[in-house]
PDB file as gemmi writes it, atoms N, CA and C in Angstrom:
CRYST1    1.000    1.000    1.000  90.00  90.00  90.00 P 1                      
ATOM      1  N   UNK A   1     256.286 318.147 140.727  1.00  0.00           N  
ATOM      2  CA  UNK A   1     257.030 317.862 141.944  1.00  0.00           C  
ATOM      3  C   UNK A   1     256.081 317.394 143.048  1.00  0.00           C  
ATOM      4  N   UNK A   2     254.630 318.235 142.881  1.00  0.00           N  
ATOM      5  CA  UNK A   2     253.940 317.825 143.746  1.00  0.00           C  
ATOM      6  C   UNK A   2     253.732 316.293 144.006  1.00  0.00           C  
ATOM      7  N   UNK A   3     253.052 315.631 142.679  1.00  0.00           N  
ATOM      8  CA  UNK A   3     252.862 314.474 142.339  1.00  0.00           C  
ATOM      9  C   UNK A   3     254.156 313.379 142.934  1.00  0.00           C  
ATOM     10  N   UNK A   4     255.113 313.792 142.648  1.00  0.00           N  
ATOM     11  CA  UNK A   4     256.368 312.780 143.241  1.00  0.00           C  
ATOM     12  C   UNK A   4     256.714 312.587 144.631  1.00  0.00           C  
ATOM     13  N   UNK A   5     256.166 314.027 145.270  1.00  0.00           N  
ATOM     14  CA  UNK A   5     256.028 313.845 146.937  1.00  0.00           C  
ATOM     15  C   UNK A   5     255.438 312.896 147.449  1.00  0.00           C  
ATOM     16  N   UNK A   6     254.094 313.123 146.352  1.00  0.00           N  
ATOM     17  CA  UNK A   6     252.985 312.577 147.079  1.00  0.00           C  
ATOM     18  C   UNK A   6     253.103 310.716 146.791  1.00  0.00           C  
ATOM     19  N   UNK A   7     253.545 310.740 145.596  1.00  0.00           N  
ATOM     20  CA  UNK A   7     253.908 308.821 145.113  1.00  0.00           C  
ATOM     21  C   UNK A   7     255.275 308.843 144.936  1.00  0.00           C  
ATOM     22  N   UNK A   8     256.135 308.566 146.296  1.00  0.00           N  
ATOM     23  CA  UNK A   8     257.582 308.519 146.473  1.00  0.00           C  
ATOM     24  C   UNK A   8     258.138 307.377 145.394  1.00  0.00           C  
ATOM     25  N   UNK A   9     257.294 306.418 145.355  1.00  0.00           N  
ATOM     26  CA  UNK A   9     257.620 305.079 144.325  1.00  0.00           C  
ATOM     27  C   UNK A   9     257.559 305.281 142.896  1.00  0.00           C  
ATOM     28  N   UNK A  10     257.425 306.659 142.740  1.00  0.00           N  
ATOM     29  CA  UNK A  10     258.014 307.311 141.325  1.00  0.00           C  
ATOM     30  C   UNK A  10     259.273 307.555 141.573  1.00  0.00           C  
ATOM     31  N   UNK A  11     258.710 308.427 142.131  1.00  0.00           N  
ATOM     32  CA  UNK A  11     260.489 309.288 142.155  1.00  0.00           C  
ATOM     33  C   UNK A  11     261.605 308.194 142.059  1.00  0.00           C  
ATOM     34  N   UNK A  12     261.713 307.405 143.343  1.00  0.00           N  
ATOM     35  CA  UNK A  12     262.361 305.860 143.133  1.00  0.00           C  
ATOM     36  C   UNK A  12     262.640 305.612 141.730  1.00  0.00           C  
ATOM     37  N   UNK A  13     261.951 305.409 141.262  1.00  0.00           N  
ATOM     38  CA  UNK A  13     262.033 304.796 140.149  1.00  0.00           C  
ATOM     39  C   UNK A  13     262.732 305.928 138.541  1.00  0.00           C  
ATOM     40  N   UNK A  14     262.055 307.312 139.362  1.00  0.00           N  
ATOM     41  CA  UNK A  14     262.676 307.835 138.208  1.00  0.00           C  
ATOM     42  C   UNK A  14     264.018 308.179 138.522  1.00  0.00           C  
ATOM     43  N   UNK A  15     264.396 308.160 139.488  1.00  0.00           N  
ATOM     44  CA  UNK A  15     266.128 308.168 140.132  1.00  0.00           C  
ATOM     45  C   UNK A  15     266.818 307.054 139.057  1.00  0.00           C  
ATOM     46  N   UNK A  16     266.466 305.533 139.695  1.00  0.00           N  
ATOM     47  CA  UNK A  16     266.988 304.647 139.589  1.00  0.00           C  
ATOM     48  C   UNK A  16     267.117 304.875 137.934  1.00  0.00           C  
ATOM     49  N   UNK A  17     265.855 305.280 137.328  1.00  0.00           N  
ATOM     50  CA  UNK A  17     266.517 305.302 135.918  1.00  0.00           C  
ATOM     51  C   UNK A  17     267.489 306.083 135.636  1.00  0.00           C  
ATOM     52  N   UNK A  18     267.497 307.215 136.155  1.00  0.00           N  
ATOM     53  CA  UNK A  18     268.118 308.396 135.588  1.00  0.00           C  
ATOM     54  C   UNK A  18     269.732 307.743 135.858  1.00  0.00           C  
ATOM     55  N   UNK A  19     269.719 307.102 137.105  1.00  0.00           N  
ATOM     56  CA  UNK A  19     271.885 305.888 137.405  1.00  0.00           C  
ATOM     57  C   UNK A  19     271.815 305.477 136.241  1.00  0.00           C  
ATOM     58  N   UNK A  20     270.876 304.098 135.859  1.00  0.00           N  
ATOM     59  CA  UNK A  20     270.848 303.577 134.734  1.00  0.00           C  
ATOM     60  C   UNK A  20     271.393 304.562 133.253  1.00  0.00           C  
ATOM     61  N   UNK A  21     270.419 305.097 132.839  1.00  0.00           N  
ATOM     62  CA  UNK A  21     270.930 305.783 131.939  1.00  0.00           C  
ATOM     63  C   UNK A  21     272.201 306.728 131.565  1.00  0.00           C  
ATOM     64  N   UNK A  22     272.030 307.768 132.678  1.00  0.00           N  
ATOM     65  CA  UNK A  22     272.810 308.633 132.569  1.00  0.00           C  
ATOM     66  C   UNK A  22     274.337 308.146 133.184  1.00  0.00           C  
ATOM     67  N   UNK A  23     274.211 308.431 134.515  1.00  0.00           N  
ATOM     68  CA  UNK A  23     275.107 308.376 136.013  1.00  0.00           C  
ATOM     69  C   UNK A  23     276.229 306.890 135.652  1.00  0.00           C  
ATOM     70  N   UNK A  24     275.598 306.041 135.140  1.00  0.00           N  
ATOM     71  CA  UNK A  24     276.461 304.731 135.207  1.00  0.00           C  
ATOM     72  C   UNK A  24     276.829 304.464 134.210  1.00  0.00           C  
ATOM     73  N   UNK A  25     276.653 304.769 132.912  1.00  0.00           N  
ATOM     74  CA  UNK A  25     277.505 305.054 131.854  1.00  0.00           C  
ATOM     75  C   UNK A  25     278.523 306.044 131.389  1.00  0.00           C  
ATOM     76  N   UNK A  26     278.164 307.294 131.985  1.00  0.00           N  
ATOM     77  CA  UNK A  26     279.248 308.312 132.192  1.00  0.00           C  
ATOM     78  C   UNK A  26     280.473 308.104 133.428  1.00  0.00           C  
ATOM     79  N   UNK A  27     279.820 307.129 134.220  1.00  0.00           N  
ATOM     80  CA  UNK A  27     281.093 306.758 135.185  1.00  0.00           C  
ATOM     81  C   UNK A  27     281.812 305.880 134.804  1.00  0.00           C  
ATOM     82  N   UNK A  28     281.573 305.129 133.874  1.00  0.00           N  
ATOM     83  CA  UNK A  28     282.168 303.360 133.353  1.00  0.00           C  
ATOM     84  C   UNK A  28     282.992 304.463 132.121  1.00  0.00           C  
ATOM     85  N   UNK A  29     283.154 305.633 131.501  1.00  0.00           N  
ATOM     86  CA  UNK A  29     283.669 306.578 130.997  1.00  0.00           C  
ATOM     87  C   UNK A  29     284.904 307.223 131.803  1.00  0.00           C  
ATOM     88  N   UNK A  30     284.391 307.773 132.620  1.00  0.00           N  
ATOM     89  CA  UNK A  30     285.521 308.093 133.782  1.00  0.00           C  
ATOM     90  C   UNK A  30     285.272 309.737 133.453  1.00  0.00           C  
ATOM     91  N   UNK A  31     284.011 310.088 133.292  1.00  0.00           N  
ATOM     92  CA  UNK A  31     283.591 311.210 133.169  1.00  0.00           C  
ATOM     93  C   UNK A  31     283.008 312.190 134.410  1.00  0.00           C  
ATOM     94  N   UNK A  32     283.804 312.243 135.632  1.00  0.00           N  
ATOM     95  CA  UNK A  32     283.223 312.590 136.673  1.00  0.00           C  
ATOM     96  C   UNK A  32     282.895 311.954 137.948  1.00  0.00           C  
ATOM     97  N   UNK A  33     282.709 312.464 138.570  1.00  0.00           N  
ATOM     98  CA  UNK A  33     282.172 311.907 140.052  1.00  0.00           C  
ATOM     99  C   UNK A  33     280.469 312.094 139.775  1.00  0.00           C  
ATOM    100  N   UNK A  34     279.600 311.214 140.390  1.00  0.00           N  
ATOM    101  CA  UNK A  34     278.906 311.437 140.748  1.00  0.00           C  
ATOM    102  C   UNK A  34     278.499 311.583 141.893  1.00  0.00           C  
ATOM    103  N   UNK A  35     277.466 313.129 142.262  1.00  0.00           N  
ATOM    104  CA  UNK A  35     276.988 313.907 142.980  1.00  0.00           C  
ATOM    105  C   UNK A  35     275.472 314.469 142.822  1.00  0.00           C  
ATOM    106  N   UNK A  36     274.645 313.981 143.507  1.00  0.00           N  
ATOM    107  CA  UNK A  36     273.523 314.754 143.251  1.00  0.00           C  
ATOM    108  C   UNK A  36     273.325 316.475 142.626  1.00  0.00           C  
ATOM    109  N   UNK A  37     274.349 316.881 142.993  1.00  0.00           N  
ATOM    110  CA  UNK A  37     274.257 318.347 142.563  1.00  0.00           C  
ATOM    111  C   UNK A  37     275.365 318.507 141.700  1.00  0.00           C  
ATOM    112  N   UNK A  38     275.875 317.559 140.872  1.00  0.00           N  
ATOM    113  CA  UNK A  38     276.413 317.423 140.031  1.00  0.00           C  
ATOM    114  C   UNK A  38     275.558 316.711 138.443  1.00  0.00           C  
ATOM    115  N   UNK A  39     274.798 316.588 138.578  1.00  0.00           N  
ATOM    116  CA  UNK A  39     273.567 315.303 137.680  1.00  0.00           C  
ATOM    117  C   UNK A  39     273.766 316.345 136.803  1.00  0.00           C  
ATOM    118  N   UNK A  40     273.455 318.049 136.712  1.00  0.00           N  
ATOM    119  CA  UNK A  40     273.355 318.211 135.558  1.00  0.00           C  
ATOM    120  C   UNK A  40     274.425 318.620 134.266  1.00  0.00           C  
ATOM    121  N   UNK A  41     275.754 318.597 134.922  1.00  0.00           N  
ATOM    122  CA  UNK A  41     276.780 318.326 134.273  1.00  0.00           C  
ATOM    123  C   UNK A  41     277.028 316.854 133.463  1.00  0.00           C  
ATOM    124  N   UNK A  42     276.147 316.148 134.128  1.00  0.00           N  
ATOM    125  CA  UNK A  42     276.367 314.721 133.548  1.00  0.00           C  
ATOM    126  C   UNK A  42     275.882 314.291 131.957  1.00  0.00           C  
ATOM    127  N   UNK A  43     274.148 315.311 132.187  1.00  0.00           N  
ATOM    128  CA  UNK A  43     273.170 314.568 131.080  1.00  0.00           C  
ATOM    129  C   UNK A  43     273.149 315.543 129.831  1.00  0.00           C  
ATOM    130  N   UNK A  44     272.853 314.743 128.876  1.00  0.00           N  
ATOM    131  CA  UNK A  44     273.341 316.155 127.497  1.00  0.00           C  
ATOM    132  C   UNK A  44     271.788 315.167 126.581  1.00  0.00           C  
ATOM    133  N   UNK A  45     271.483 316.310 125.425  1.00  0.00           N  
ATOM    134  CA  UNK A  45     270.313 315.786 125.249  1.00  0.00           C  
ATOM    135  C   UNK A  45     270.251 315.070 124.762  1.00  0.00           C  
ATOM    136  N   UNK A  46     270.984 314.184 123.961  1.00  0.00           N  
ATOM    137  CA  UNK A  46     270.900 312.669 123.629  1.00  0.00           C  
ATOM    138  C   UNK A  46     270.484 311.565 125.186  1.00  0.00           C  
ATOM    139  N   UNK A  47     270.669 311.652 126.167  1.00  0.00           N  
ATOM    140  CA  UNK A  47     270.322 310.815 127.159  1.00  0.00           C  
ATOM    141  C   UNK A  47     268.896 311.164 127.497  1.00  0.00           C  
ATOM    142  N   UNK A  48     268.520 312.249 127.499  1.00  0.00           N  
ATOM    143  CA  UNK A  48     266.724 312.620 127.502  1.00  0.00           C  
ATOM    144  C   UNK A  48     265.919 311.782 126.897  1.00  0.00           C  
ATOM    145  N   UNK A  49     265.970 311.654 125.589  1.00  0.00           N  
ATOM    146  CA  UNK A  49     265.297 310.630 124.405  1.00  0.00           C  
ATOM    147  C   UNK A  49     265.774 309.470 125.734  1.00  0.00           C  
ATOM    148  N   UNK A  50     266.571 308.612 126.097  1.00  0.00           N  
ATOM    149  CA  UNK A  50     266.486 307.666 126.991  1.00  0.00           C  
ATOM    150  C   UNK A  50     266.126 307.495 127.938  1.00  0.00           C  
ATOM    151  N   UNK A  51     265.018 308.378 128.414  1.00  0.00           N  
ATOM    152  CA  UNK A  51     264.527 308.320 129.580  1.00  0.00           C  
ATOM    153  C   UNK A  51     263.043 307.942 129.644  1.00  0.00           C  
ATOM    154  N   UNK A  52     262.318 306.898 129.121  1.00  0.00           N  
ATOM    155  CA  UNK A  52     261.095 306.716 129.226  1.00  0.00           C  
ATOM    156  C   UNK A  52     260.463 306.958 130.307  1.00  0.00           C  
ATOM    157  N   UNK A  53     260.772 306.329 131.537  1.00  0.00           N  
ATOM    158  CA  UNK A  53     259.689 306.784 132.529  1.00  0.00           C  
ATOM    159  C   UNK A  53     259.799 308.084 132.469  1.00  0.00           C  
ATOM    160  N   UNK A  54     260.965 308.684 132.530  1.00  0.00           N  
ATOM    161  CA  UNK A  54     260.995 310.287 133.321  1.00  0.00           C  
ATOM    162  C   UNK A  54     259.949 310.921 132.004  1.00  0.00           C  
ATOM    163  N   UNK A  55     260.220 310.908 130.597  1.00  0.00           N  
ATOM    164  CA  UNK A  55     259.157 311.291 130.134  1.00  0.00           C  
ATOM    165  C   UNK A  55     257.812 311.106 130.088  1.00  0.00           C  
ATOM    166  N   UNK A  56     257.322 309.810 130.483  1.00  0.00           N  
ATOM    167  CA  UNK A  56     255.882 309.909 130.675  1.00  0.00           C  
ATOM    168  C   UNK A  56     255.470 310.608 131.718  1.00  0.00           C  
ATOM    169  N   UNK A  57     256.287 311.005 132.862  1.00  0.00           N  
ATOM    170  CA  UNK A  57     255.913 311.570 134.192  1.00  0.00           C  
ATOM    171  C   UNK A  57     256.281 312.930 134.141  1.00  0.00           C  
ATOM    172  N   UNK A  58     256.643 313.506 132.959  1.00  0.00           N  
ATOM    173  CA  UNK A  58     256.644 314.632 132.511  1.00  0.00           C  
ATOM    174  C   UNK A  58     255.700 315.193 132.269  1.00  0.00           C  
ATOM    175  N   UNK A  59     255.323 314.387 130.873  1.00  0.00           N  
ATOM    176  CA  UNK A  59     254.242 314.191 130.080  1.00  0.00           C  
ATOM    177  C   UNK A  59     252.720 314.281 130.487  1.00  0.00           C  
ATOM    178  N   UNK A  60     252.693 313.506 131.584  1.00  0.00           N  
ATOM    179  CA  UNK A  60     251.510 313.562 132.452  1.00  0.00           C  
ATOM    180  C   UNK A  60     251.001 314.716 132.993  1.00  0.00           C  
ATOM    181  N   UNK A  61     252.075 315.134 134.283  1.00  0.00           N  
ATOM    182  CA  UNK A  61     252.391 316.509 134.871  1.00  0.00           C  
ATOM    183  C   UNK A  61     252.004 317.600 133.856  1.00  0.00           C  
ATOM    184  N   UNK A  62     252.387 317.768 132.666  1.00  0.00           N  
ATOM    185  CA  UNK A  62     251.742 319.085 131.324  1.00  0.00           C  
ATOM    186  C   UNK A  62     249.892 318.756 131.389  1.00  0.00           C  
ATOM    187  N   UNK A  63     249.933 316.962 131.457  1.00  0.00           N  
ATOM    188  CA  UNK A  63     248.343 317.214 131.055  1.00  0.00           C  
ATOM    189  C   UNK A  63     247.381 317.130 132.282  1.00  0.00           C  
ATOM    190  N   UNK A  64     248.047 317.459 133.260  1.00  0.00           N  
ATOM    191  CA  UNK A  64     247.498 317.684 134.611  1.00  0.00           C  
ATOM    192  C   UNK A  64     246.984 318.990 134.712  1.00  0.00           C  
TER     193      UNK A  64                                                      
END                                                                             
């Protein structure tokens, strides 16, 4: 979390994926509203495996 404070142009980016993947295919479904404090009702673990950035910035963060 620290790391994403500090380089906001992640986070950005790992947002924008997470619409992409998750958020905008479950809405084109008609599976919900989206709500920030709703995201984790949205994602189930088949959409994880689709998250490349968010996993490398995972990934990193462990070998930090």
């Amino acid at each position: 979390m620290l790391h994403l404070l500090k380089h906001p142009q992640y986070k950005e980016r790992i947002v924008e994926e997470i619409r992409e993947v998750v958020v905008r295919p479950k809405m084109a479904k008609g599976e919900g509203e989206w709500e920030p404090s709703s995201f984790l009702d949205l994602i189930d673990y088949d959409d994880i495996s689709e998250l490349g950035f968010y996993s490398q910035c995972f990934n990193e963060s462990l070998r930090m």
